[in-house]
C-alpha positions in Angstrom: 117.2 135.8 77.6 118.9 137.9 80.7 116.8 139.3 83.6 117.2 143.1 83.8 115.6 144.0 86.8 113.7 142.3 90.1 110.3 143.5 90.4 108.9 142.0 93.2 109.0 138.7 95.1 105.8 136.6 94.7 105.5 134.9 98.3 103.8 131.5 97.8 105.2 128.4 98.3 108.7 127.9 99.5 110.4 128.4 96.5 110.2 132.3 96.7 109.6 133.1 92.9 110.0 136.1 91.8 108.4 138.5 89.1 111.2 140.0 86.9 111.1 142.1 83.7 113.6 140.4 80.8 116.0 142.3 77.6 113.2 141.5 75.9 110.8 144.2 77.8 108.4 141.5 79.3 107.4 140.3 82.5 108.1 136.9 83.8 107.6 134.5 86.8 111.3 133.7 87.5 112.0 130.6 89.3 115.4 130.2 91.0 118.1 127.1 91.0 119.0 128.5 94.5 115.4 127.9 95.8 115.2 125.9 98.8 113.7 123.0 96.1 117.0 122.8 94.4 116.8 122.1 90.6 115.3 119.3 90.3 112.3 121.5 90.7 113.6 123.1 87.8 113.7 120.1 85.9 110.2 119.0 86.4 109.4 122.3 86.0 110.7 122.3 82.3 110.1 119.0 81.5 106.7 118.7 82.4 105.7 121.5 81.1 106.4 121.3 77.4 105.2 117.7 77.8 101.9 119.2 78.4 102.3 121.9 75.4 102.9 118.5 73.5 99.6 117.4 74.7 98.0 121.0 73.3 97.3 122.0 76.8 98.0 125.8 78.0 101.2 126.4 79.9 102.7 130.0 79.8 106.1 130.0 77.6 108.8 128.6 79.1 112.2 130.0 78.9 115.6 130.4 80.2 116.6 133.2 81.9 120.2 133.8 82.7 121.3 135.7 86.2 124.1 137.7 86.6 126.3 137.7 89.2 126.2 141.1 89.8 122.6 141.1 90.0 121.0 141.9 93.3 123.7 143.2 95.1 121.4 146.7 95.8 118.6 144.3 97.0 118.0 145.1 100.6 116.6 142.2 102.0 119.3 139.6 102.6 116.8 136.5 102.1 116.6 137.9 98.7 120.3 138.6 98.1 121.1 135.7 99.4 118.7 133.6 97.1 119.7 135.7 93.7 123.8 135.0 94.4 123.1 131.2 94.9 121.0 131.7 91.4 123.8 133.2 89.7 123.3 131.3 86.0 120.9 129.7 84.3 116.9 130.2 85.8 113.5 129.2 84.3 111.1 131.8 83.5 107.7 131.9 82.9 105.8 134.1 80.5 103.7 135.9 83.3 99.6 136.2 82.3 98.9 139.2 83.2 95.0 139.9 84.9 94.7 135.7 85.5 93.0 134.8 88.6 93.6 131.0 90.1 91.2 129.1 89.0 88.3 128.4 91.5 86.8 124.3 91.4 83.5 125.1 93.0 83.2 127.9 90.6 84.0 127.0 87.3 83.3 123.3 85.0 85.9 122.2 83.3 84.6 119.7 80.2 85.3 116.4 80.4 88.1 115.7 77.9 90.4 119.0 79.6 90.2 117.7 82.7 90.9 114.4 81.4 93.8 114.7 79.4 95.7 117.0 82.8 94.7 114.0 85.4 96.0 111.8 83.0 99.3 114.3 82.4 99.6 114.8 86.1 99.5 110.3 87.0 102.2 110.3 84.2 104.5 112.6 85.7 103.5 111.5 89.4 102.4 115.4 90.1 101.4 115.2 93.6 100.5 119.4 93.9 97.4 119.7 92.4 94.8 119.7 94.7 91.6 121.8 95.8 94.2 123.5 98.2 96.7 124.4 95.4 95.2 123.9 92.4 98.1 125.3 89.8 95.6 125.9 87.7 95.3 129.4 86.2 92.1 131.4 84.6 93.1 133.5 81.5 91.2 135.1 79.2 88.5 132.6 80.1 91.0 129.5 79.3 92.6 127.3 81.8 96.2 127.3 81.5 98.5 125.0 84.2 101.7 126.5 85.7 104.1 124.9 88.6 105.1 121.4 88.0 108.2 121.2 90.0 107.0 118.9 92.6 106.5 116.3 89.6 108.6 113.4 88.9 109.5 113.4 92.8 111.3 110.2 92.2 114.3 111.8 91.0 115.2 112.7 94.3 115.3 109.0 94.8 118.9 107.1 94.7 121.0 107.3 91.4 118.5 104.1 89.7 115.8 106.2 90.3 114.9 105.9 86.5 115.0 102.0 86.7 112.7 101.6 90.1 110.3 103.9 89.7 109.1 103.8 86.1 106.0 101.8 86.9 104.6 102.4 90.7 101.5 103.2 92.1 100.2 106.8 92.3 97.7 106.9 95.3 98.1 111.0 95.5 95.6 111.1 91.7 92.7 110.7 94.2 93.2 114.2 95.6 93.4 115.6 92.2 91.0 118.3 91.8 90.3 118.0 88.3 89.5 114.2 89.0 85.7 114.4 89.4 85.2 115.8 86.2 87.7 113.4 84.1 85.3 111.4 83.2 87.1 110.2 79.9 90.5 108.8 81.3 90.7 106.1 78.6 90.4 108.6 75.8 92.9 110.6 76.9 95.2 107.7 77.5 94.9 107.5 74.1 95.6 110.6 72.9 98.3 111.1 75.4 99.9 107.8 74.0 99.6 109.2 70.7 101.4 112.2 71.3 104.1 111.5 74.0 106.1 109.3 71.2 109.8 108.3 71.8 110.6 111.4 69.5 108.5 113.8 71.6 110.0 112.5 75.1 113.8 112.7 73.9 113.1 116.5 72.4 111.5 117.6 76.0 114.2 115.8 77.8 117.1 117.2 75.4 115.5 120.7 76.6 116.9 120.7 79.8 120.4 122.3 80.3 123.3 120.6 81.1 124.9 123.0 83.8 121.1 121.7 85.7 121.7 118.2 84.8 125.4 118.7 86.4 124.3 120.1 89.4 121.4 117.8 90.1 123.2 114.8 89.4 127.4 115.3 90.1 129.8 113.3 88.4 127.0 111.8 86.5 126.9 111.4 82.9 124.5 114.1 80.9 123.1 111.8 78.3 122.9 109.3 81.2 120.6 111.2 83.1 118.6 112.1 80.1 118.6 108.5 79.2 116.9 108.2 82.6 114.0 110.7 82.6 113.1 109.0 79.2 113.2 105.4 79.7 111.0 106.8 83.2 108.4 108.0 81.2 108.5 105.3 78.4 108.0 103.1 81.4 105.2 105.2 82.9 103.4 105.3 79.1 103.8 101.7 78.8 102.1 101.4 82.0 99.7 103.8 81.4 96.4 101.4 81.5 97.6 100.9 85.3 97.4 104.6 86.5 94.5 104.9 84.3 92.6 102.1 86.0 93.9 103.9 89.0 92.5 107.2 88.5 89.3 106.0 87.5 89.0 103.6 91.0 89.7 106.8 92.7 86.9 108.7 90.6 84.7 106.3 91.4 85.3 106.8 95.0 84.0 109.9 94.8 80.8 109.4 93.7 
């Protein structure tokens, strides 16, 4: 998929997305390997993503978007410019949801078993942003559908063993989750999370992620290397996964 023309910048964050229409005529939420994030964000991004689609939860369609180089050079402001030539390449883009709203926790119940399963997505992949202040939690046609995952698996900014250290460590962050006081059945989704996220699953998610990314986030390192790493991190983290359960649920229980 190529982007074919720069709607309008979507000011949140740091990472100064962007909503772009595609060649194939729709809209998307582009997010840029030039971004201040670098990608690794784009990584996470990806690879937590369809490892919640692999769960059955609701994440807008995930693509790649390519950039040309010659794209942008009529764009007036030169933050803008400067952030579309550094992004020259390979992008991610997500499908945008038209008409969603950001979902509101004193607002709207989530059942049990939802909220569940993302706490327990979001202690697997150590995703520290999704709080009552940013929930990254979209409303769409009355379904809840997640979106921004690039501050996950923040240990792969770590040194180049990241994969070995950092498979099983405590997640103290779940306690600010904002899903948290309604996941009242952790330990069934650990199940069915378990169930799901086989060997199989992880290497296809992993295997998803470009290897002009895994180049640039990772020089002079091997690509099956580094995808060796983000799998044998999260078959550590699953093996471990009665740990960050226990975790969230001490945490839950804190609340009350």
């Amino acid at each position: 998929m190529a982007v074919t023309r720069y709607v309008t910048p979507l000011r949140e964050g740091g990472s100064l997305p962007a909503l772009v229409e595609a060649d194939d005529g729709f809209l998307y939420v582009l997010k840029f390997r030039g971004a201040g994030q670098g990608v690794k964000a784009l990584i996470a991004e990806l690879i937590v993503g369809e490892l919640a689609r692999a769960l059955g939860l609701r994440v807008p369609e995930l693509v790649l978007a390519g950039l040309d180089a010659a794209f942008g050079r009529s764009e007036a402001d030169e933050e803008i410019q400067d952030l579309l030539r550094a992004s020259t390449g390979q992008n991610l883009a997500l499908h945008y949801l038209s008409g969603a709203h950001t979902f509101d926790p004193l607002g709207r119940a989530v059942p049990p078993a939802l909220a569940s399963l993302v706490v327990w997505l979001d202690a697997l992949t150590l995703n520290v942003d999704r709080t009552a202040r940013n929930t990254n939690l979209l409303v769409w046609h009355h379904e809840l559908w997640l979106i921004d995952h690039g501050a996950a698996l923040y240990v792969h900014h770590a040194g180049p063993d990241w994969g070995r250290a950092s498979g099983v460590r405590p997640f103290p962050q779940i306690k600010d989750h904002v899903l948290l006081p309604q996941a009242a059945e952790l330990v069934a989704a650990d199940a069915l999370g378990r169930a799901c996220l086989t060997p199989a699953v992880l290497r296809a998610v992993v295997a998803l992620v470009p290897d002009g990314w895994v180049g640039e986030a990772f020089p002079g390192a091997a690509p099956a290397a580094v995808r060796g790493a983000y799998v044998g991190f999260l078959e550590t983290r699953l093996a471990a996964s009665a740990a960050f359960v226990h975790e969230a649920n001490a945490a839950r229980d804190g609340l009350v």
